[in-house]
C-alpha positions in Angstrom: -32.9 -50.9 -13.5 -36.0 -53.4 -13.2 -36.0 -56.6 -11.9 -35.8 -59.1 -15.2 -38.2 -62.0 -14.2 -37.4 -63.7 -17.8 -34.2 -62.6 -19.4 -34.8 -64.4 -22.4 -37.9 -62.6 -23.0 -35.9 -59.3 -21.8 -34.3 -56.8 -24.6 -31.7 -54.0 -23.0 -31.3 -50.8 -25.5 -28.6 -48.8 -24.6 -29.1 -45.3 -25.6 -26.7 -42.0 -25.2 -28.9 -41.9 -22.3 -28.4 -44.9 -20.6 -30.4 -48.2 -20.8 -33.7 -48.7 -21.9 -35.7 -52.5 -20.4 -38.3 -54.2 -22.6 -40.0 -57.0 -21.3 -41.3 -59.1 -24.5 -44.6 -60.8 -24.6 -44.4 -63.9 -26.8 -47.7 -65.5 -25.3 -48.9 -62.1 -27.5 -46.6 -61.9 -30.2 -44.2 -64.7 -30.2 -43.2 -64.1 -34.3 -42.5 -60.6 -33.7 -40.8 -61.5 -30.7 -39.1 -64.1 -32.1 -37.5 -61.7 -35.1 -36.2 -58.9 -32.2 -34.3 -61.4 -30.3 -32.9 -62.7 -33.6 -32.2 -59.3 -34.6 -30.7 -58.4 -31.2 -28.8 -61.9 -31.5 -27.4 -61.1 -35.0 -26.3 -57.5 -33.7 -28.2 -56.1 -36.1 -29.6 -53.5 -34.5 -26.4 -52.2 -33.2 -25.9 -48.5 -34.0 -29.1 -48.1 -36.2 -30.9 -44.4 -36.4 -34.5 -43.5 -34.8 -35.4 -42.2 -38.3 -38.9 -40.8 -37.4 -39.4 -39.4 -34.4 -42.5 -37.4 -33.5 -43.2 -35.3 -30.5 -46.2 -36.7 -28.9 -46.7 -39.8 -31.0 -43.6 -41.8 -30.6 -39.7 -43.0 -31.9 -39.5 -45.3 -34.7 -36.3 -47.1 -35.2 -35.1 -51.0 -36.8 -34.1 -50.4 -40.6 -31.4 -52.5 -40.4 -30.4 -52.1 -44.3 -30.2 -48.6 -44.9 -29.8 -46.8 -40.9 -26.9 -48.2 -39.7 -24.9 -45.4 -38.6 -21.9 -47.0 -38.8 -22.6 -48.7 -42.5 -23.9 -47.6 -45.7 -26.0 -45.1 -43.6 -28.7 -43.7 -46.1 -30.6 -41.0 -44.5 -32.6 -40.2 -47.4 -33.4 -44.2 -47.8 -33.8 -44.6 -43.8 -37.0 -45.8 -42.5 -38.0 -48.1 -46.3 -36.1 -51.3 -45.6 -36.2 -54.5 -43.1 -33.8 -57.1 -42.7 -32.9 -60.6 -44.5 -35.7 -62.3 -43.0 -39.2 -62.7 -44.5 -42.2 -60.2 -43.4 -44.1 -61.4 -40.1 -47.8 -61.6 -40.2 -49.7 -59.3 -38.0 -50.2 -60.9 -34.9 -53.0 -58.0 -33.5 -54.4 -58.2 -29.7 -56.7 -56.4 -27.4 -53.4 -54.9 -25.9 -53.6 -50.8 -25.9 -50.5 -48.7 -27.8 -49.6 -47.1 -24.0 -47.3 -45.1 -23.2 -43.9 -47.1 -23.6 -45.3 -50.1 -25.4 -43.3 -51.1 -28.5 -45.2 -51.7 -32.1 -44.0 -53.3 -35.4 -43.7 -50.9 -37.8 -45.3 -51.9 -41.2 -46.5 -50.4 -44.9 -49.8 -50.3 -45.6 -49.7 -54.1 -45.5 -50.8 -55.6 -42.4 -48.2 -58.4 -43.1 -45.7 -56.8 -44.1 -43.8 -56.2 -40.6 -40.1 -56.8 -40.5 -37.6 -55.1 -38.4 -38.5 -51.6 -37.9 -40.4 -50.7 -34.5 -41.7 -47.7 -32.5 -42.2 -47.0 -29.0 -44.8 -45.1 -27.6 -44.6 -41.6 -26.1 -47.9 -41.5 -24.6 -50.7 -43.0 -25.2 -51.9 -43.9 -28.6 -55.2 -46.0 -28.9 -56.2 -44.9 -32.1 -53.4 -47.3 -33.7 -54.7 -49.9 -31.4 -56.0 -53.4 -33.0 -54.2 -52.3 -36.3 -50.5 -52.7 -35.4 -49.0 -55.4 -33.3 -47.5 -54.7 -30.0 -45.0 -56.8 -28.6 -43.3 -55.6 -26.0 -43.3 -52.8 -23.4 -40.7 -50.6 -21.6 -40.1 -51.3 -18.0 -37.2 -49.3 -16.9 -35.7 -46.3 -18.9 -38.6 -44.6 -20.3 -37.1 -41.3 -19.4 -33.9 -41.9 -21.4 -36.8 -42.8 -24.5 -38.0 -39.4 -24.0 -34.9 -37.7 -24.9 -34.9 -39.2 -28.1 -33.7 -36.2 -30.5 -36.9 -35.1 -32.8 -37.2 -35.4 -36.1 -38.6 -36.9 -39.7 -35.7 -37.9 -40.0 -34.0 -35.9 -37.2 -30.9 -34.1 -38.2 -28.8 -35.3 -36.2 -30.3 -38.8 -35.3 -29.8 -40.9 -32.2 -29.5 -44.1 -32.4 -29.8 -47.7 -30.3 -26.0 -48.3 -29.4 -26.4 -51.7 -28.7 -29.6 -53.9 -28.5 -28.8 -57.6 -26.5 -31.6 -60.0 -25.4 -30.7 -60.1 -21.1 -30.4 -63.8 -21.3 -26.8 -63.0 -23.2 -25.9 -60.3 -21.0 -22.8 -61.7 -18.7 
């Protein structure tokens, strides 16, 4: 695993896999990063389905209403709701979509992020300056790769458990 150099700016994914480090950037994004430690906090994103996954693109993942595996999972609905919480505005930078960076998924709305994400496969710079990226992976990119395929993938995977490292005995 990586060294964490700021665990409360730290999220730990654990996948079928094995575990998966982001390091958040709130200097960059600090309401987006402010609503995934929430969400992380709240246990929200506990056993919630990567909904959209796309070879060579990336793994979208966060509906926390309707892709919880282990509630009122909604396959059909999976991938068109958010969480209590009001919409973030777009907090855009000059940071690239690379490989392993992690966007806010959103409508057509600039504004209208809430708790769905993605993380990069590779590199995609033609969705940079239009979606916000917060965060990026730093350990466990390989375990993101095996994320099962699909839009919405049969049988989905899904993020076990999502913690911010500061809570993490």
């Amino acid at each position: 695993m990586a060294e964490i150099k700021d665990p409360e700016n730290t999220i730990i994914l654990t996948l079928k896999d094995g575990e998966v480090v982001i390091e958040l950037l709130p200097d960059v994004a600090p309401k987006h990063v402010g609503r995934m430690k929430q969400l992380a906090r709240d246990k929200a994103y506990d056993n919630v389905a990567f909904h959209r996954v796309i070879e060579g693109f990336m793994a979208q993942t966060g509906d926390v209403e309707h892709a919880n595996m282990e509630k009122d999972y909604n396959p059909r609905r999976s991938g068109t709701g958010g969480s209590q919480y009001d919409d973030l505005p777009a907090e855009f930078s000059k940071l690239p979509h690379d490989r392993g960076t992690i966007g806010a998924a959103r409508s057509a709305n600039p504004d209208s992020a809430n708790s769905q994400f993605f993380i990069n496969f590779k590199d995609n710079h033609f969705l940079n300056g239009q979606y916000t990226v917060y965060g990026r992976v730093i350990s466990g990119m390989e375990h993101v790769d095996k994320i099962t395929r699909g839009e919405p993938p049969v049988t989905p995977d899904r993020m076990i458990t999502v913690r911010v490292a500061a809570d993490v005995a």
